[in-house]
NUDO-955605 format. One record per residue (C-alpha): chain; x, y, z; residue in one letter; residue number from 1. Coordinates in steps of 0.25 Angstrom, whole numbers, plus 5000, padded with zeros to 4 digits. Example, Ala and Ser with C-alpha at 12.3 -4.5 7.8 and 13.67 -1.06 7.14 Angstrom:
REM NUDO-955605
A_5049_4982_5031_A_1
A_5055_4996_5029_S_2
END
This chain:
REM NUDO-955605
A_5000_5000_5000_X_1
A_5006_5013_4996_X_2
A_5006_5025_5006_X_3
A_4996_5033_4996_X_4
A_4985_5023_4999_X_5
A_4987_5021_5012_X_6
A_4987_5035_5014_X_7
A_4973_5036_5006_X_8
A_4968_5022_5013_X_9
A_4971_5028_5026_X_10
A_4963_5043_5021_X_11
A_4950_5048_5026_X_12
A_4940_5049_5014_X_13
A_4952_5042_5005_X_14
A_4946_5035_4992_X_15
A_4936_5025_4995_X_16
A_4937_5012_4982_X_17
A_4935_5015_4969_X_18
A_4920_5008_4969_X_19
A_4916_5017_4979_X_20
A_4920_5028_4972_X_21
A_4912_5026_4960_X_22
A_4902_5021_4966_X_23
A_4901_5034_4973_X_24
A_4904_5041_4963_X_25
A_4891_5037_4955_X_26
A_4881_5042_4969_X_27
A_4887_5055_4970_X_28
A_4884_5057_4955_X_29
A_4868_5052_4958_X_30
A_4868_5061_4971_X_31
A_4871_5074_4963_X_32
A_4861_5071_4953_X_33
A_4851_5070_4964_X_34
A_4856_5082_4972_X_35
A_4855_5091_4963_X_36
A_4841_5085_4961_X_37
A_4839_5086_4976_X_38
A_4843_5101_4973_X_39
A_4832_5102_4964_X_40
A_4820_5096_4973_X_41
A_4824_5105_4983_X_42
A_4823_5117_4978_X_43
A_4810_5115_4969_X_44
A_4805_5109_4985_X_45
A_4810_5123_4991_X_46
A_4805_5132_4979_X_47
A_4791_5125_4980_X_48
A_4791_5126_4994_X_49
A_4792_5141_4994_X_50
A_4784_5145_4982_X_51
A_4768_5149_4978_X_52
A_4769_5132_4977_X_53
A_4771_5129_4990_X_54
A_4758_5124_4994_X_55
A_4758_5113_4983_X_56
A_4773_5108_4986_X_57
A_4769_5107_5001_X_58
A_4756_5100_4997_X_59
A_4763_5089_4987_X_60
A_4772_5086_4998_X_61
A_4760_5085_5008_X_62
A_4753_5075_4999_X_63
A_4750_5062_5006_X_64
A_4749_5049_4998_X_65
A_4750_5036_5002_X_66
A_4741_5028_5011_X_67
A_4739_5025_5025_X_68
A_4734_5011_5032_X_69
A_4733_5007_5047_X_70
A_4746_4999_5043_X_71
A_4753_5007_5033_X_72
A_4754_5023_5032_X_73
A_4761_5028_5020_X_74
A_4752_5040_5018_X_75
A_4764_5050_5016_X_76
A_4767_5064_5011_X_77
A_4773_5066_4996_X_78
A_4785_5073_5007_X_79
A_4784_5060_5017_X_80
A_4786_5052_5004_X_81
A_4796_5059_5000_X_82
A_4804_5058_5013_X_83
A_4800_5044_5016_X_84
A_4797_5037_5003_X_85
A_4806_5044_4991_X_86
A_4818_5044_5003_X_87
A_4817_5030_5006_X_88
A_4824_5029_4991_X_89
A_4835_5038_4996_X_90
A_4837_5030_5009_X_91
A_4837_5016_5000_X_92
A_4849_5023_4991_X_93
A_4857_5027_5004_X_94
A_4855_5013_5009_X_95
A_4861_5008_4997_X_96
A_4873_5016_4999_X_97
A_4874_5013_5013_X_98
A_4874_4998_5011_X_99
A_4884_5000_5000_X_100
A_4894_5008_5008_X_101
A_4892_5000_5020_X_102
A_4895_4986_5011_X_103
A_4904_4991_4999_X_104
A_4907_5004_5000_X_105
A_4917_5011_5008_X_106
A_4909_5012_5020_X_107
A_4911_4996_5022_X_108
A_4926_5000_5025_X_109
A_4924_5004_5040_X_110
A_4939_5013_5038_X_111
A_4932_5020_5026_X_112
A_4918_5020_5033_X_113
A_4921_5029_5046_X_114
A_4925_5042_5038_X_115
A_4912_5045_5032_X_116
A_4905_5038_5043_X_117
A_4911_5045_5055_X_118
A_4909_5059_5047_X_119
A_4894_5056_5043_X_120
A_4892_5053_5057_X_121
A_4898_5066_5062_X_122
A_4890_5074_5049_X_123
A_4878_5069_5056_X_124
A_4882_5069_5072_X_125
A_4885_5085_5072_X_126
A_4874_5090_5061_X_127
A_4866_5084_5071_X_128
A_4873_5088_5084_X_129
A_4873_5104_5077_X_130
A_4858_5103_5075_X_131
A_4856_5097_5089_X_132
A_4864_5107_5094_X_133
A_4856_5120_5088_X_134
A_4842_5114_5091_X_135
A_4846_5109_5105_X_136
A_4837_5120_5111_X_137
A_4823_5116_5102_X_138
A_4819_5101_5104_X_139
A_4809_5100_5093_X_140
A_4821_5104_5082_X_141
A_4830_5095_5088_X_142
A_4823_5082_5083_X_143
A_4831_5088_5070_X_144
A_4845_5083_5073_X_145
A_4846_5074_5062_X_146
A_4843_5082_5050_X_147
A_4857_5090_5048_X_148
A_4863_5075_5050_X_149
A_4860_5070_5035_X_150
A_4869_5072_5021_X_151
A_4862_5072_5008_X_152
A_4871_5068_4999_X_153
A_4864_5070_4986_X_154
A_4865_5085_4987_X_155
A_4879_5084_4995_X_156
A_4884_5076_4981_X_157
A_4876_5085_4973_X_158
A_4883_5099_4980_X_159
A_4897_5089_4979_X_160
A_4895_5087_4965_X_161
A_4895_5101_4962_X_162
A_4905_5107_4970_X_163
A_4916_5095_4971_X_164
A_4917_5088_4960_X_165
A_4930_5084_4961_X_166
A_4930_5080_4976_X_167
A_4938_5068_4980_X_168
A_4933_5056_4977_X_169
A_4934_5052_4993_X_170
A_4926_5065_4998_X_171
A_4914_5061_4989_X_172
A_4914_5048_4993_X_173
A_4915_5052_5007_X_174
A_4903_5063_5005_X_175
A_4893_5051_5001_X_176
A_4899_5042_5010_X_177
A_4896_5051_5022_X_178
A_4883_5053_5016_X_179
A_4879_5038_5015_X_180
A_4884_5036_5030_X_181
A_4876_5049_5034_X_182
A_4864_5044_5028_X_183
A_4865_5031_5037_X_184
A_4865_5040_5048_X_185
A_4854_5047_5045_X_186
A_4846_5034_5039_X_187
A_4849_5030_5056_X_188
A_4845_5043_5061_X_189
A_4831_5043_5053_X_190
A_4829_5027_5058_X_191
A_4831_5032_5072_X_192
A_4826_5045_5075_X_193
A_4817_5048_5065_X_194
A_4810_5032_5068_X_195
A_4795_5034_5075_X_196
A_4783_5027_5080_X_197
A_4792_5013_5074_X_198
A_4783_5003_5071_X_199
A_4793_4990_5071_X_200
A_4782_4980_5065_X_201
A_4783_4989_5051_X_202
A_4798_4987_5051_X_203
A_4795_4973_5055_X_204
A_4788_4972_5041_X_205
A_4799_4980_5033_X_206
A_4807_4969_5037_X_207
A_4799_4961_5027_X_208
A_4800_4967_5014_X_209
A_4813_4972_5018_X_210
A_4817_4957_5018_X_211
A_4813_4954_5006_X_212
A_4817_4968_4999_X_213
A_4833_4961_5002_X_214
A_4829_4949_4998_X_215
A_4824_4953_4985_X_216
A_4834_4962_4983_X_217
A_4845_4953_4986_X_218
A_4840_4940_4979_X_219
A_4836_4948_4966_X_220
A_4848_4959_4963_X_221
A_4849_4954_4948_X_222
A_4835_4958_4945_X_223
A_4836_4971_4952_X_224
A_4847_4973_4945_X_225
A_4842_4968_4931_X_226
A_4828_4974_4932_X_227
A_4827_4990_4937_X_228
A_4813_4989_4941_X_229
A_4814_4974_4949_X_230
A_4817_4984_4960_X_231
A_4807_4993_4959_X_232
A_4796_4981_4958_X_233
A_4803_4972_4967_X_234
A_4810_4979_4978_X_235
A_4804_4993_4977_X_236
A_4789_4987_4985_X_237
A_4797_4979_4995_X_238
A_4804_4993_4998_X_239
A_4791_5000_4999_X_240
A_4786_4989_5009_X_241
A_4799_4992_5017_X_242
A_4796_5008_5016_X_243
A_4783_5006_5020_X_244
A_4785_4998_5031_X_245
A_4797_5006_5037_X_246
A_4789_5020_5035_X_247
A_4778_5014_5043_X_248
A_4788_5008_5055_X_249
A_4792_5021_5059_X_250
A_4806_5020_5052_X_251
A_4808_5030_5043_X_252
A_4804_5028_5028_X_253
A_4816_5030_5022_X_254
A_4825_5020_5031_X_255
A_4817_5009_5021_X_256
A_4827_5013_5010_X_257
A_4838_5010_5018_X_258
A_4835_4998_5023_X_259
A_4829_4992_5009_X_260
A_4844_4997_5004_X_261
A_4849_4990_5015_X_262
A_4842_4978_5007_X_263
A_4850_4979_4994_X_264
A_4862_4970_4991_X_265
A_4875_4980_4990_X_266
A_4884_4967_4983_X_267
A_4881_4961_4971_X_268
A_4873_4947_4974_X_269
A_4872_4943_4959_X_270
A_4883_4932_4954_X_271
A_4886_4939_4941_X_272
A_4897_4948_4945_X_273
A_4887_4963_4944_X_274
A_4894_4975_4949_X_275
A_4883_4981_4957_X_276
A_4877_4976_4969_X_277
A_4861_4979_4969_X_278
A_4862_4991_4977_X_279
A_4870_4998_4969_X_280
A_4860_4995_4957_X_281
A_4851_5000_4966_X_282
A_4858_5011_4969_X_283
A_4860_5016_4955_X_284
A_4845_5015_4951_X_285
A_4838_5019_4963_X_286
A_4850_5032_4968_X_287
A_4845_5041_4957_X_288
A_4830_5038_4961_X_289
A_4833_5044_4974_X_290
A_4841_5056_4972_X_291
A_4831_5060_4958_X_292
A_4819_5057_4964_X_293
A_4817_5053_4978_X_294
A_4827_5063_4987_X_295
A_4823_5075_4977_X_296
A_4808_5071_4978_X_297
A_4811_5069_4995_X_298
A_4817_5085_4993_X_299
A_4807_5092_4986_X_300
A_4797_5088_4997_X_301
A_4806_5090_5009_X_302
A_4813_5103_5005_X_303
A_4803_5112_5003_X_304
A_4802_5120_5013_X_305
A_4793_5133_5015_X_306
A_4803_5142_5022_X_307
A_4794_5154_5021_X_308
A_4804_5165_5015_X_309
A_4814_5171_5022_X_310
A_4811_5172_5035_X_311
A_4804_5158_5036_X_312
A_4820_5153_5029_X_313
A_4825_5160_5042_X_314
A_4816_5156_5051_X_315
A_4822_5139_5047_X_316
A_4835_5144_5046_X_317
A_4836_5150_5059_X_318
A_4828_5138_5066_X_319
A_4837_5129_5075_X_320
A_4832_5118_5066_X_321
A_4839_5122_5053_X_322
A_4849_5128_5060_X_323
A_4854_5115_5065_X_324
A_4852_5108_5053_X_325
A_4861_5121_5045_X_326
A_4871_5119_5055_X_327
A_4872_5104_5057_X_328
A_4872_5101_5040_X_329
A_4882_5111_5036_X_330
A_4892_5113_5049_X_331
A_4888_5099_5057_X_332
A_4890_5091_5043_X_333
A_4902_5098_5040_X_334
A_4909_5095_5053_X_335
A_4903_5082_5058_X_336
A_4907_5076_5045_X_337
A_4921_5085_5044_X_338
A_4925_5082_5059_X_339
A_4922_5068_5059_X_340
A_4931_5065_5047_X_341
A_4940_5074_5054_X_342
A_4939_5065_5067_X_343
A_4941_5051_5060_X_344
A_4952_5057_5051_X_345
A_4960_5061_5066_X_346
A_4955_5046_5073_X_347
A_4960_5038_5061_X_348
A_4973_5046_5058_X_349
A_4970_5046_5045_X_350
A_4969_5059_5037_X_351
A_4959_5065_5024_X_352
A_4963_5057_5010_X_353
A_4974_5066_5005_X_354
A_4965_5071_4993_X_355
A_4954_5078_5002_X_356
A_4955_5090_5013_X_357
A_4947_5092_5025_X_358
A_4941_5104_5019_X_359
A_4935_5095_5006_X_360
A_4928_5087_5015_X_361
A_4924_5098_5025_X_362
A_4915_5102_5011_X_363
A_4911_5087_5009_X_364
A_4907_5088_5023_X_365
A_4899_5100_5020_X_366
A_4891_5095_5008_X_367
A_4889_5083_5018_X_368
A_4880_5093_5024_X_369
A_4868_5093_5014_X_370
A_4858_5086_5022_X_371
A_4845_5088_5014_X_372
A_4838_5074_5011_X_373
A_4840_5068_5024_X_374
A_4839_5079_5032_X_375
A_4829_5085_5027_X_376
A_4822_5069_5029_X_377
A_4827_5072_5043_X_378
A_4819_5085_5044_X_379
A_4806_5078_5040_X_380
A_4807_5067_5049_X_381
A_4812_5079_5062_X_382
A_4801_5089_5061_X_383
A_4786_5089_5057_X_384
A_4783_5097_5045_X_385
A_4774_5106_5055_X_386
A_4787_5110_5060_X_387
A_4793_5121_5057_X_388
A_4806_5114_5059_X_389
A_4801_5106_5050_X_390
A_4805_5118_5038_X_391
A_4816_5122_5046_X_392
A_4824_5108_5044_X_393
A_4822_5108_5029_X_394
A_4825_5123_5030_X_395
A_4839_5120_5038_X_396
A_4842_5106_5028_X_397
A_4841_5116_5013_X_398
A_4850_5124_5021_X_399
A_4860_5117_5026_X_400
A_4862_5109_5014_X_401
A_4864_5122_5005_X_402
A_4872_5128_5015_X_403
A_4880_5114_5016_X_404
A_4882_5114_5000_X_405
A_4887_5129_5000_X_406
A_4897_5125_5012_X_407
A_4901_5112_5004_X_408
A_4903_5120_4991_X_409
A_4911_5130_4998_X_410
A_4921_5122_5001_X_411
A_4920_5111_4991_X_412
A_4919_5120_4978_X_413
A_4934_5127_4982_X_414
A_4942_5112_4983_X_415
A_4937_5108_4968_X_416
A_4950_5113_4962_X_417
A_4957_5103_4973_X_418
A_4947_5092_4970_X_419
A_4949_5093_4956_X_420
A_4964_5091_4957_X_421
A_4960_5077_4967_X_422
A_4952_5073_4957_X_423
A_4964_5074_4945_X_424
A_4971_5065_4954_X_425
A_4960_5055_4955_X_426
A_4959_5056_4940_X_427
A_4965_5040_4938_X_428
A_4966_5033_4927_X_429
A_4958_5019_4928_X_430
A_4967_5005_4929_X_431
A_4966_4993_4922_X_432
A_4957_4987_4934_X_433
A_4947_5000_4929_X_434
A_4949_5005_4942_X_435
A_4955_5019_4945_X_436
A_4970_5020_4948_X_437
A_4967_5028_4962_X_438
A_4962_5016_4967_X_439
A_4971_5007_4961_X_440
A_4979_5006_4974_X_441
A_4969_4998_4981_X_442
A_4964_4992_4971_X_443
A_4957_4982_4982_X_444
A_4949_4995_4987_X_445
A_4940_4993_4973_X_446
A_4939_4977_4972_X_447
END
């Protein structure tokens, strides 16, 4: 072993293998397509909101359909829908990604894992501490701890994208890894806190269809992936069984998606030598239907917020509420996730791969504060929509997360002319074994 690769091997953030890298690669193009979608819903959410159309926005997303029996309520909102429904799709994606990583990426690699799981941890730990800290005085606010403690990283990658093209290879990789991990921990938090009046005999149920949802799924991977719509007429009605029942346990709707993800082989089980395992087919088909369709959808209804001109925009701005939430997404993120890294870099002895600065991951670490899908999920589930914190959360989440992009961008936009020489050197020419020279000396990193 030469002292170069030891020196990278022993890095924090070094380069992870070369199938992670491209696998990576190809989700954080999707994810910017569907942030700058996610843009879009927003604001045409926000502009209805505060127009002469108003009433109509706030009545389609008032709209009940569904039905309700003495056994089984799904009489919902088009918004309760969204957030509950439409997100469950979201959830089934990042339960994909957090059974890969935990089984074949590099999150199986404990030495690799507690970097972006120590800083995700800290990027939720002092958002939430801040917002604690600032509505310690006013108990009904405080029940709102958890809503600076989520990254969206479609509109992180989106902002990435734009203003750091030519980031290293090991930040971006870092970014979305740190993202999967916070989502877990936000997956946790909703299961836990934001669980009531359970019901264990509909979960007892679930069991059921989620049973035979794995063995479908991991007796018949050749037909799912020869036959698109085998999924949707095979698998799709066990998964709304398994939605249903979790909705009605008590459970949050949207732990359903993760736990039919959970379901999905990640390892290819056919005998004929294919390249991708079924939840990465599944990944590839269903990853667009979630960031074009069912997040944007989710956005348009939860974003628009009446904020009632001027003076109603100060009166959510200065609330402790959005307050909290301002502080804990741009200042807690950035330092939680900074800190931490800084922490383990001091325990471990080891230093920052020679390629990156503290400063480029500082601005990672601030687009890491972009919390908008699951915290403003977390803001639905904290305050009743009678409650002007309510408004006020929304109002402090479409704050912070421009405010965290403008921070990121600041210090992001000035390093490209350094990321652009990083990225000359990383310009390789590919080997006889078709795999890029960079990773040539560990060759055992990509089998």
């Amino acid at each position: 072993m030469t002292s170069k690769h030891k020196s990278r091997t022993d890095a924090i953030l070094a380069r992870g293998t070369y199938r992670e890298l491209t696998r990576i690669e190809k989700i954080l193009t999707t994810e910017t397509t569907g942030g700058l979608i996610l843009v879009g819903a927003t604001i045409l959410a926000l502009l209805l909101a505060n127009s002469p159309a108003a009433d109509a926005y706030f009545s389609l997303r008032d709209m009940h359909v569904g039905f309700s029996t003495s056994w089984l309520d799904l009489d919902l909102s088009l918004a309760h829908w969204a957030a509950d429904g439409l997100l469950a799709i979201f959830f089934f994606l990042v339960g994909l990604e957090l059974k890969m990583e935990l089984t074949k990426g590099d999150l199986r690699d404990p030495r690799r894992a507690f970097v972006p799981v120590a800083a995700a941890a800290g990027g939720v730990a002092l958002p939430a501490l801040l917002y604690s800290a600032i509505n310690a005085a006013n108990p009904e606010t405080l029940g709102g701890w958890a809503i600076p403690a989520a990254t969206d990283i479609a509109f992180a990658v989106a902002v990435l994208a734009i203003v750091g093209s030519k980031l290293p290879a090991a930040l971006r990789t870092f970014l979305l890894t740190l993202a999967i991990v916070d989502d877990l921990i936000a997956i946790t938090i909703i299961a836990v806190f934001y669980s009531s009046d359970l019901k264990l005999h509909y979960l007892a149920f679930a069991l059921i269809p989620l049973a035979l949802y794995w063995l479908v799924a991991n007796k018949a991977e050749a037909l799912f992936k020869k036959h698109y719509s085998a999924a949707w007429f095979v698998l799709l009605p066990l998964g709304l069984i398994v939605w249903a029942l979790f909705y009605n346990s008590g459970i949050h709707a949207t732990i359903a998606g993760v736990a039919l993800a959970f379901m999905i082989p990640v390892n290819p089980l056919s005998k004929y030598g294919e390249r991708y395992s079924l939840a990465e087919t599944f990944e590839h088909r269903f990853r667009p239907l979630s960031s074009g369709i069912a997040v944007p959808i989710f956005a348009f209804f939860s974003a628009g917020v009446a904020v009632g001109g001027l003076s109603g925009l100060a009166e959510a701005w200065t609330s402790s509420v959005a307050l909290g939430i301002t502080v804990g997404l741009v200042a807690g993120k950035m330092l939680g996730i900074v800190g931490t890294t800084f922490l383990v870099t001091r325990i471990r002895g080891a230093n920052l791969d020679p390629d990156i600065k503290w400063i480029d991951l500082t601005g990672v670490a601030a687009l890491a504060g972009i919390g908008f899908t699951v915290s403003l999920l977390v803001a639905e589930l904290s305050f009743d929509v009678a409650n002007p914190a309510h408004d006020w959360a929304k109002v402090g989440v479409l704050t912070a997360s421009v405010l965290a992009a403008i921070v990121g961008a600041a210090i992001l936009t000035p390093r490209n002319a350094r990321y652009a020489k990083i990225a000359e050197r990383e310009k390789v020419d590919v080997n006889h074994d078709g795999i890029p020279d960079v990773f040539a000396d560990d060759t055992s990193r990509t089998k």
